[in-house]
C-alpha positions as CSV (number, residue, x, y, z in Angstrom):
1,X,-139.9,-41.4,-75.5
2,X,-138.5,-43.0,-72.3
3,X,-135.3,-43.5,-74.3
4,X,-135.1,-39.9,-75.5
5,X,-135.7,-38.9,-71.6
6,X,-132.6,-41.2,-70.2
7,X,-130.0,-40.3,-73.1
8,X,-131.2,-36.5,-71.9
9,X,-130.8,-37.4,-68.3
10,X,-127.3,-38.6,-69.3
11,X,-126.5,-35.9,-71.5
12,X,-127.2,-33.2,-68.0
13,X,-125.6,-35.9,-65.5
14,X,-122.3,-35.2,-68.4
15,X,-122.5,-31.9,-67.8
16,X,-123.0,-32.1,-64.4
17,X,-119.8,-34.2,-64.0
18,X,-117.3,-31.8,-66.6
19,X,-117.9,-29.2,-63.8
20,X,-117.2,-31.1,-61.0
21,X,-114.4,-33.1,-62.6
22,X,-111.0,-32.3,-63.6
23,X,-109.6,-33.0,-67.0
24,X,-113.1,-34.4,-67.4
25,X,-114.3,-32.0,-70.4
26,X,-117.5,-31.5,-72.2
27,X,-117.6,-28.9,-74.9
28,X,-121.9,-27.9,-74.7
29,X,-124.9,-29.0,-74.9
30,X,-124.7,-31.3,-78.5
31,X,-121.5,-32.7,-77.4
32,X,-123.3,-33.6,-74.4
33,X,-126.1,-35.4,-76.2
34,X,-124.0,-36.5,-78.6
35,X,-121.6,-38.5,-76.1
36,X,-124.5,-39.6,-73.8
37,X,-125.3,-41.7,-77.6
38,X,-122.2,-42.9,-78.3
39,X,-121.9,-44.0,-74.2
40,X,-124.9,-45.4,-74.6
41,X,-123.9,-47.7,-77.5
42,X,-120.8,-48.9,-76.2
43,X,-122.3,-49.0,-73.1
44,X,-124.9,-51.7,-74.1
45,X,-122.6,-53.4,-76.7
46,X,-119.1,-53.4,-76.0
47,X,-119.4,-52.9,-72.5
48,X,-121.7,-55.8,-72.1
49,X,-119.3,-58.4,-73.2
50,X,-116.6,-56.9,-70.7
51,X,-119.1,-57.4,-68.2
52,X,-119.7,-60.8,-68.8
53,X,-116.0,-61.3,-69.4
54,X,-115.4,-59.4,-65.9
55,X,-118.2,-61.2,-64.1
56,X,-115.7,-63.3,-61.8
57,X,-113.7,-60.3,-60.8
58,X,-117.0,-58.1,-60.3
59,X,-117.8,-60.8,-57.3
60,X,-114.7,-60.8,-55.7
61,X,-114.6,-57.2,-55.6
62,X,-118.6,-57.0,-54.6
63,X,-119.6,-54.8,-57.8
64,X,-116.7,-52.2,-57.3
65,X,-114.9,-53.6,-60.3
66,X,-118.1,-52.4,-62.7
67,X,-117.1,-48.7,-62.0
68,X,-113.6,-49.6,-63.8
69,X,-115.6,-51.2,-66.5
70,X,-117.6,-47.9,-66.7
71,X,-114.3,-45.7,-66.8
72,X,-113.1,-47.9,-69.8
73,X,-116.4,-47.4,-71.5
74,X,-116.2,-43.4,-70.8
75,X,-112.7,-43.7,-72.5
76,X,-113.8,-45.6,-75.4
77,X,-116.9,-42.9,-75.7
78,X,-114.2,-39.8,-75.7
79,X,-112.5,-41.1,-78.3
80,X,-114.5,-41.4,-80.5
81,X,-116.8,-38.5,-79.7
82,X,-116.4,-34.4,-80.8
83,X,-116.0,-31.9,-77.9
84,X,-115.7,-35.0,-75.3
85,X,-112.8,-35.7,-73.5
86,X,-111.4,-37.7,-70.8
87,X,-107.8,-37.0,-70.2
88,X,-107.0,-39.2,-67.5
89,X,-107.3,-42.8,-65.9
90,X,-108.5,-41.0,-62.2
91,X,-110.9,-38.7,-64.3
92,X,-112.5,-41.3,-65.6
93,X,-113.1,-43.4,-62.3
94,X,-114.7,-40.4,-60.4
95,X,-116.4,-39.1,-63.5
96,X,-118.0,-43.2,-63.6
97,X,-119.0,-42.8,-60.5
98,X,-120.1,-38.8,-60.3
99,X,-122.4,-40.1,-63.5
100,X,-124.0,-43.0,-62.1
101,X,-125.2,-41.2,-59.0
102,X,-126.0,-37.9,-60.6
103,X,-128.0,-39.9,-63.2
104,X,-129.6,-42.1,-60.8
105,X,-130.9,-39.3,-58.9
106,X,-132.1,-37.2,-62.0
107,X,-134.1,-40.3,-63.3
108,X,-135.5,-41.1,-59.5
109,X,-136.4,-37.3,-59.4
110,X,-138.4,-37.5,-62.9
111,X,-140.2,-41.1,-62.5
112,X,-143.2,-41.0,-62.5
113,X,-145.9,-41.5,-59.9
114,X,-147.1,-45.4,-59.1
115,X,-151.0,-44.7,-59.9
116,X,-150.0,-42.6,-63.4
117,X,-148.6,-45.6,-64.7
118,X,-151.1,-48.0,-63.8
119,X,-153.9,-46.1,-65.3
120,X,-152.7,-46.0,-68.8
């Protein structure tokens, strides 16, 4: 369940950031949840080699360079994904960035409370 909750979390923070974005398009709510998948996937697969690859230059930069890493992974996703697109290199940096805060505040917003989790 709490994957269903963060790919849907991802799939509004998409949204979220087509309308603030330029040339940062998302064609509706299935393309949405549809993207926030195939993000997801090369996200956690190739996107975790490049971080590992990247880990030196991540230091020297202080975590900054993981917002690139994000924009390539955002590019890979449009691709590959229906009614998703990501036309240029500066969309894609802000749009890594717009989605990492505007997810990280939907999922702060939705946790749940300390004592509910303790109690089941």
């Amino acid at each position: 369940m709490k994957l269903f909750v963060k790919l849907l979390i991802n799939a509004v923070a998409l949204l979220v950031v087509s309308r603030l974005v330029p040339d940062f398009k998302v064609h509706g709510l299935g393309a949405a949840l549809l993207a926030a998948l195939v993000f997801a996937f090369v996200n956690s697969t190739l996107g975790l080699v490049l971080k590992i690859l990247t880990f030196p230059l991540t230091i020297l930069t202080f975590g900054l360079f993981l917002i690139i890493v994000n924009a390539i992974m955002l590019k890979m996703a449009a691709s590959v994904t229906p009614g998703f697109e990501v036309r240029t290199w500066t969309a894609a940096i802000i749009g890594a960035l717009c989605l990492t805060v505007i997810s990280t505040v939907l999922q702060w917003l939705l946790k749940e409370p300390e004592e509910k989790r303790y109690r089941q």
